[in-house]
C-alpha positions as CSV (number, residue, x, y, z in Angstrom):
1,X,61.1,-42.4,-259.0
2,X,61.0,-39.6,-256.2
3,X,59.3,-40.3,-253.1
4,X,56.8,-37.8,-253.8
5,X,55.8,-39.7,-257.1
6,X,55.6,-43.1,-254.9
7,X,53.5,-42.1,-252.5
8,X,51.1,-40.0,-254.9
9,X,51.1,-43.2,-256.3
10,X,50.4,-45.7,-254.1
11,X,47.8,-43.5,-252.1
12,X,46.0,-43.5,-255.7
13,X,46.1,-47.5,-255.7
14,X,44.5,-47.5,-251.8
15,X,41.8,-44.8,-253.0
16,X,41.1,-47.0,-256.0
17,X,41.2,-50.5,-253.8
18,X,38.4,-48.6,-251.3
19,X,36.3,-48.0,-254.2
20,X,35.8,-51.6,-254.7
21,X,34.3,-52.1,-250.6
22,X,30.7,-52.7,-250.6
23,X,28.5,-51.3,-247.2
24,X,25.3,-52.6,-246.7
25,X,22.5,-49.8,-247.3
26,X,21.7,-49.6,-243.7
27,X,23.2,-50.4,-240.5
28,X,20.7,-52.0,-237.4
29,X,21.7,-50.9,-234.2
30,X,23.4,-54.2,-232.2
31,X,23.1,-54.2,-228.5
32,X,26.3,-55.7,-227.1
33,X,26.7,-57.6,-223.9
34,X,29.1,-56.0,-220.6
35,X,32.0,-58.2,-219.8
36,X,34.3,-57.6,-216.9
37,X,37.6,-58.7,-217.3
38,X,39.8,-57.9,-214.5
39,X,43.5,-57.1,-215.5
40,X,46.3,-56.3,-212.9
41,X,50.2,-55.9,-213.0
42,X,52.3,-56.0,-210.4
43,X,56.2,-54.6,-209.6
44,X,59.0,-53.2,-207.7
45,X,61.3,-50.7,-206.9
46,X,64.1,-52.3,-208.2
47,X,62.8,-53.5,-211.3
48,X,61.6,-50.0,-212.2
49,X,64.9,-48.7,-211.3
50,X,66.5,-51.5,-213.5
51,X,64.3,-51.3,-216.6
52,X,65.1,-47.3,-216.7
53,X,68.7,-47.8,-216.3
54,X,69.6,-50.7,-218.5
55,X,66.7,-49.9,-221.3
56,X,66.2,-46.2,-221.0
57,X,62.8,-46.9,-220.5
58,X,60.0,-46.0,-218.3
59,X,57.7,-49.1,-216.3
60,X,54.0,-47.5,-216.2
61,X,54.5,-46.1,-220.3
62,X,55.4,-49.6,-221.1
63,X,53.1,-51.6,-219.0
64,X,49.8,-49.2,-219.7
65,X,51.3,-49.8,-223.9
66,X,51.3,-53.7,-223.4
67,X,47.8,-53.4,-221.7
68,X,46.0,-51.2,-224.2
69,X,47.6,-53.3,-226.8
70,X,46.0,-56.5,-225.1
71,X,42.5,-55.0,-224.8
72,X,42.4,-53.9,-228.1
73,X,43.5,-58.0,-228.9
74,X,40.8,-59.0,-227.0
75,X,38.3,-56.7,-228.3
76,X,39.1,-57.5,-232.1
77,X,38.9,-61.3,-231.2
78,X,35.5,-60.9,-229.7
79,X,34.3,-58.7,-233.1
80,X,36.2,-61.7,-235.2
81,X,34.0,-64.2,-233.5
82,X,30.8,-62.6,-233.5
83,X,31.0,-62.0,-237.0
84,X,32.1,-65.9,-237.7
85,X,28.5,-66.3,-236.0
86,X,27.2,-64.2,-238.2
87,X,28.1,-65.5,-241.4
């Protein structure tokens, strides 16, 4: 099988699984609640100039990456929990 012929078919298998999702018929507005949550990172000099010389890699990319990727865990855990409450 060509990859062409795989991936034809398994988008037809994720179009046919979505077909199955039921939605509620309407959606109510939800109000939800501010919450500060301070985050802060710290370095140096050197450890900038060591992580780009050993790794190849560059502090703030990597540091803003691992912060966006913790808000967005914290965000989905909030929606996990509120929805536990709702159920």
């Amino acid at each position: 099988m060509n990859r062409r012929g795989f991936f034809k078919r398994a988008l037809g298998a994720v179009a046919l699984a979505a077909t199955t999702v039921y939605f509620p018929k309407s959606l109510d507005p939800v109000v939800l609640p501010k919450a500060k949550r301070p985050m802060r990172t710290l370095w140096t000099k050197e450890a900038k100039k060591d992580l780009n010389a050993y790794h190849s890699l560059e502090l703030e990319g990597e540091l803003t990456r691992i912060l966006s990727e913790e808000i967005r865990r914290e965000v989905d855990k909030e929606l996990i929990m509120d929805l536990r409450r709702l159920i």
